[in-house]
C-alpha positions, 0 to 999 in steps of 0.5 A, a space after each residue: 435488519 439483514 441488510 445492514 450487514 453489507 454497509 457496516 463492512 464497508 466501515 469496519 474491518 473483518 480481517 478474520 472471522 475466528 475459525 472456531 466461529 464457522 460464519 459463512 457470509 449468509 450466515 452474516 446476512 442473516 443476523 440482527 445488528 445486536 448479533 453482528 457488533 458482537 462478531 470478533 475478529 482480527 485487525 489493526 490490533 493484532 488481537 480479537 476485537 468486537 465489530 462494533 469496537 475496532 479503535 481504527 477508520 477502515 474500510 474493507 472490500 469483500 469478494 462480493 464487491 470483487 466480484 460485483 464491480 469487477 476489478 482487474 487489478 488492486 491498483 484498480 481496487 485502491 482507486 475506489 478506496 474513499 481517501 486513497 489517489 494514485 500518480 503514475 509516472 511511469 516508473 518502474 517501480 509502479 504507481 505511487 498512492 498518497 492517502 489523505 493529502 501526502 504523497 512522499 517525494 523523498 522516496 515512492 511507496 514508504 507511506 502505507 505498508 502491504 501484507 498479504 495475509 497478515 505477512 509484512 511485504 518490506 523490501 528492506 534495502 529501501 523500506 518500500 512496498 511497490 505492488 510489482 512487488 506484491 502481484 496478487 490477483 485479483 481473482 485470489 483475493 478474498 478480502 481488502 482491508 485498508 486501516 487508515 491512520 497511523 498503525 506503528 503501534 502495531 507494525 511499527 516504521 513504515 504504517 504511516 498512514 496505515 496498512 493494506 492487508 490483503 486476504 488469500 486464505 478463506 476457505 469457505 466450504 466445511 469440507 473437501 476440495 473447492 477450486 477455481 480458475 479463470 482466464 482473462 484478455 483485454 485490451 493493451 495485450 492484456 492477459 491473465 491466468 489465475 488457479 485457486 484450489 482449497 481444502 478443508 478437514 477438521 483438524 486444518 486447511 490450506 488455499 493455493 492460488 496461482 496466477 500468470 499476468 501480462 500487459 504491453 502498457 500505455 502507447 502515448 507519444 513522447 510529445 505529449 509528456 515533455 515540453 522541452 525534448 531532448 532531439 531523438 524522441 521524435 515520433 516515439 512513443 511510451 508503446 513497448 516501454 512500459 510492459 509488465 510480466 508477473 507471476 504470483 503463488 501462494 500458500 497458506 495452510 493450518 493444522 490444529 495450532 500451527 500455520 504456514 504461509 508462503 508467497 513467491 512473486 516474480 515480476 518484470 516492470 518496465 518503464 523509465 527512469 529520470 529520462 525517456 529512452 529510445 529502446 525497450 525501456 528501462 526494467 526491473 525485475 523481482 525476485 522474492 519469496 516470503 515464508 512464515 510459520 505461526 502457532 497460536 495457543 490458548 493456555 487458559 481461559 484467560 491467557 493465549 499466546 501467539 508466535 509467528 517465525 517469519 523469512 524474506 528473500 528479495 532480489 531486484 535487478 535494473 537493466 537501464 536502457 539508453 537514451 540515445 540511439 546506440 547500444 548502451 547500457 546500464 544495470 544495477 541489482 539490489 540484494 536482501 535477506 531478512 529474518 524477523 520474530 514476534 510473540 505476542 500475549 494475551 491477558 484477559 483476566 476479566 471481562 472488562 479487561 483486555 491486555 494484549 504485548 508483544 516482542 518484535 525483532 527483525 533481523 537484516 544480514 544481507 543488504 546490498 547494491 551494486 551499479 554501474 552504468 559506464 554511459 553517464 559521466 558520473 564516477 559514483 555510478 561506475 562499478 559501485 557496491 554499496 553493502 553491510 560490512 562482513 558480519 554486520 546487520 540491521 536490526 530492529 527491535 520493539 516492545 508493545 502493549 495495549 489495554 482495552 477497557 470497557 468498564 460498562 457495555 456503552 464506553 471501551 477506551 483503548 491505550 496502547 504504547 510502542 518503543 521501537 530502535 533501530 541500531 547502528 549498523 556498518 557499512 561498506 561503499 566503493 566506486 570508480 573504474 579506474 585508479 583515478 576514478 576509485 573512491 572507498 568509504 566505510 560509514 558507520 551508521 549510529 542508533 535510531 533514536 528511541 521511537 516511543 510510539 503512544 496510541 489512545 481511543 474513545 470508543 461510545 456506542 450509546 445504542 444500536 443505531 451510533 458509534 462514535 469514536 475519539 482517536 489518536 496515533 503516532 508513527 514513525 518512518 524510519 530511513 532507509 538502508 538505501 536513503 543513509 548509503 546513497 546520501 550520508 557515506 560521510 560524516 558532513 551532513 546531519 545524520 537522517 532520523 525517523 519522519 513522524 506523524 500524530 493523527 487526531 481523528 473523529 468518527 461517527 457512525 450513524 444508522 439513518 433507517 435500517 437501509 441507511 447509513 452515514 459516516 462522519 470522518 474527521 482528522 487531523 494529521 500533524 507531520 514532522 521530519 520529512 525526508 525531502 530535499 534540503 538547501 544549505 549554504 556551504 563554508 565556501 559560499 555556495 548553496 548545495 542541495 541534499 536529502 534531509 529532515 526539513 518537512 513538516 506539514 499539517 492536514 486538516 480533513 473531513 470525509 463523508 460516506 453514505 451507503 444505501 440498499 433501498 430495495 434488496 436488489 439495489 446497493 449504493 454507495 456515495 463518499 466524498 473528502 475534502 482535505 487542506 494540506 499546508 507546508 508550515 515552513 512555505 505556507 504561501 506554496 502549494 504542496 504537491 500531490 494533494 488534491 483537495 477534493 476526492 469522490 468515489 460512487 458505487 452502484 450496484 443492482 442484481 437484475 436477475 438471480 444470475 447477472 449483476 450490473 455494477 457502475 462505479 466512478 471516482 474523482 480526483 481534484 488537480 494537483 501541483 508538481 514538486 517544488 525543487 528547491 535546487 535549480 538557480 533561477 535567472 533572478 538568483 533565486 533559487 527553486 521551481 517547480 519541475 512540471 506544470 499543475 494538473 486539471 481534475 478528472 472523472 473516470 466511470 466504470 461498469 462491469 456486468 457478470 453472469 453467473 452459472 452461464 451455460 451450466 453451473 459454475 460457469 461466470 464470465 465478466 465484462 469490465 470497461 474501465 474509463 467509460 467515457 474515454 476521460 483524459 488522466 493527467 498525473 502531475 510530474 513526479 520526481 523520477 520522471 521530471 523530463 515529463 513536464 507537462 504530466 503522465 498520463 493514465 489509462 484510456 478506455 479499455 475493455 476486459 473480459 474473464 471467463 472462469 469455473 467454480 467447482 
């Protein structure tokens, strides 16, 4: 019964095995089933669970499979995630994912929020979570859980379809120091350092990693972008436009009751922004330190606390490259500083009983922005500052609590409730360079509405061989400081209110023989609010576009899943979604970037006690491009969409690692992504829309990484 350990992680999170627990990974391998759903652990409630009782749809990649598969990049990571999709537009805020059929137009990278090692990665200013912005590499990670689902119940606004939480900090040995460093090159200039060094005593422990990574990025000529070019770009190409530097440290230790988490990432991403450029290309670079104090206490037997102080800095600069061929220029930064505090507590006053609340505030003091690009005849554009008032700031603040309940050892039901608000706020914008140009607005922005955030599970488990489980969630997203300040610096229009979602979801977990496992996803997901673009006919007579909450969609979805070891060496893995988004105010209209269907495979076969083969893939059906409901049509019509539908396609990659090469300790890997040299087509994204005819992704390309472990 060993083996079925490895597919059971593929389906449940493993966010922390408990300290005092002490299990190694062999440990894990060696258990029965009945031993394995008993394991506790820390995931999408914050509070130590059973395996077998986690009230969430997860699927987790360990070191193993890190290791097994080879993956160079968590963007590379996330393209295997059953569920999970990607578009590239070149922007240099980086790739955009939609999970479950929805990809924001309003704004890239708000749907699915990111933490590294438990830590919240938001940048306020535009409530995002951009991985420039999160570099962790890959050789850092110990573990990668994706909880999919609405999650505001415990993050609150931003886990609209879930969270991302990324794991740095294992520390494996029961004492002394355990280090690792590697190294690697491929193709595009790529290139990646990365150290790791931990230690563990037995009053506490700490892990540092440390990495240094670089890529030239795609050379695709211009031609093959846009349909309608603006003159100058021809024979140009992407090459040298969308390089990216990063460099990433963290630090995480504990001693007795307290921990501490530190993360540092600098980054430069190149790209374009709303035009090609004929220069070095448009870049924008990071700047951001997270540090966070925890303490965890056990009053009793019964009762336990746990506290966490948590401090952000960000700074984001833009240096905009021209678009013609002369010395313009363009630059704006984004500056924010958060504080943020929760204390949580937990009951447990029989065994049947489990309470667990919470209090959260985030505090924002510092938000700012400041552009001018003096090429473009734009007035609003031209030294403008967009900022807090002196002496104001946003504050978020939240009660919650959930009850799980288990009143026999078959059923555990799970109600778990959230009231969120963020409050009024002032703000200061000025722009113009010139008398005649100068324009001074001070918005004031009132309170959220009152977020009441519910979340109900069923959970059954008749016998060791099934699960089954009856979900339901909430979330919210609340609009951003950058999204109120660029659209609503006057009182005309319609204030803009949080989006929300409601997932209804089945699962079923099945054991088919002790080497077989299925997995049965069903979901609903009703989506309300949506930030996108509105059109209204003004008191004058004339349409007007504008940022607004006009969306609501619906997604109906199945997702099946098989893994398989049918002899000890062989490790399979085969997933298949099929998913059916409608926009219920156009339902005769395709909606963007939401392909219907989505696969993923993942073989994996240890030749021999020292080289492991690993051959994955994954597929993407087409997608449309957004609709603008903007531009005026020759008919009077107004609305088209801004690039032409992409085809489906097929990537394969393999990877072969050899372990204890040349002496102990020793591995070196080789990784060939896009295998067959398959052809990536991206639909047009907003930011980019010159990109008519799509963006495109990676050609083959192959990596190759020598490390030591010691």
């Amino acid at each position: 019964m060993k083996k079925l350990f490895y597919p059971l992680l593929l389906c449940y999170p493993l966010l922390g095995l408990t300290q005092e627990q002490e299990i190694t990974m062999n440990d894990l391998l060696e258990m029965p089933f009945e031993d394995l759903i008993q394991i506790t652990i820390e995931t999408a409630s914050k509070i130590t669970e059973k395996l077998g009782e986690v009230p969430a749809s997860v699927v987790l990649l360990t070191r193993q499979d890190i290791q097994r598969y080879g993956y160079t990049t968590l963007a590379e990571i996330l393209q295997h995630v059953s569920g999970v999709y990607e578009i590239d537009s070149y922007g240099p805020g980086g790739i955009t994912h939609g999970i479950r059929g929805y990809v924001s137009t309003s704004a890239s990278s708000r749907s699915i929020i990111i933490l590294v090692n438990g830590v919240n990665q938001l940048f306020d200013y535009d409530a995002s979570y951009s991985l420039p912005a999160v570099p962790v590499p890959v050789a850092a990670i110990d573990r990668v859980e994706i909880v999919r689902g609405p999650l505001s119940v415990v993050y609150g606004s931003g886990a609209f379809f879930g969270a991302i939480n990324i794991i740095t900090n294992e520390v494996s040995q029961k004492s002394g120091f355990s280090t690792r460093i590697s190294a690697l090159s491929g193709s595009r200039e790529s290139r990646r350092v990365t150290g790791r060094t931990s230690y563990a005593h037995p009053l506490g422990r700490f892990v540092l990693n440390a990495s240094t990574y670089q890529t030239a990025g795609l050379d695709i000529p211009y031609s093959r972008l846009e349909s309608k070019p603006l003159g100058f770009e021809a024979g140009m190409t992407t090459g040298g436009r969308i390089e990216n530097q990063e460099t990433y440290v963290d630090f995480s230790a504990n001693y007795q009751d307290f921990t501490f988490d530190l993360t540092h990432a600098e980054s430069d991403k190149e790209g374009f922004i709303t035009q090609p450029t004929s220069q070095g290309g448009t870049v924008r670079s990071i700047n951001s330190t997270l540090l966070r104090l925890g303490y965890q206490k056990a009053i009793s037997q019964q009762v336990s606390v746990t506290g966490k102080l948590t401090y952000v800095r960000s700074d984001v600069d833009l240096t905009y490259d021209g678009v013609i061929v002369k010395n313009t220029w363009g630059m704006q930064n984004m500056r924010d500083t958060a504080y943020e505090g929760e204390l949580n507590l937990r009951w447990q006053p029989q065994q049947t009983v489990d309470l667990s609340s919470g209090l959260y505030y985030r505090r924002v003091p510092k938000l700012s922005t400041y552009i001018d690009i003096p090429s473009l005849p734009v007035p609003s554009l031209h030294q403008a500052t967009q900022r807090l008032q002196a002496g104001d700031e946003v504050a978020t603040w939240a009660v919650f609590s959930q009850l799980n309940y288990s009143h026999n050892p078959q059923w555990k039901w799970v109600a778990g409730l959230r009231l969120e608000q963020t409050l009024g706020y002032a703000a200061f914008a000025e722009s113009g360079k010139n008398s005649a140009e100068y324009q001074r607005f001070t918005p004031y922005y009132d309170d959220q509405n009152f977020a009441v955030i519910p979340r109900l599970a069923a959970i059954y488990t008749p016998n060791e061989k099934h699960i089954f489980k009856w979900l339901y969630g909430k979330a919210i997203n609340s609009p951003s400081f950058g999204q109120n300040t660029s659209t609503r610096l006057t009182s005309d229009l319609p204030k803009l209110e949080a989006e929300e979602i409601e997932t209804l979801e089945f699962d079923c977990l099945t054991y088919l023989s002790p080497k077989y496992l299925l997995s049965v996803n069903l979901f609903h997901n009703r989506l309300q609010n949506l930030l996108t673009r509105v059109m209204t006919l003004t008191s004058t007579g004339q349409y007007a576009s504008f940022l607004g909450n006009g969306g609501e969609w619906t997604t109906n979805g199945v997702e099946l899943s098989l893994q398989a070891q049918p002899t000890k060496n062989l490790q399979l893995e085969f997933s298949a979604n099929y998913q059916q988004t409608k926009d219920r105010q156009y339902p005769e209209r395709d909606v963007p970037y939401s392909p219907h269907w989505l696969g993923q495979f993942k073989i994996g076969y240890q030749w021999t006690s020292q080289m492991t083969l690993g051959l994955m893939g994954y597929y993407v059906s087409g997608m449309e491009s957004y609709f603008d409901p903007s531009p005026k049509n020759p008919d009077g019509s107004f609305g088209r969409r801004i690039g032409s539908a992409t085809g489906e396609y097929v990537v394969v990659n393999t990877n072969l690692r050899y372990a204890d090469w040349l002496s102990k300790g020793v591995f070196v890997n080789l990784h060939v992504y896009n295998l067959f040299n398959q052809e990536i087509h991206y639909p047009t994204y907003p930011v980019n829309s010159w990109a008519d005819k799509g963006t495109l992704g990676w050609e083959r390309s192959v990596m190759v990484t020598v490390g030591y472990e010691f």
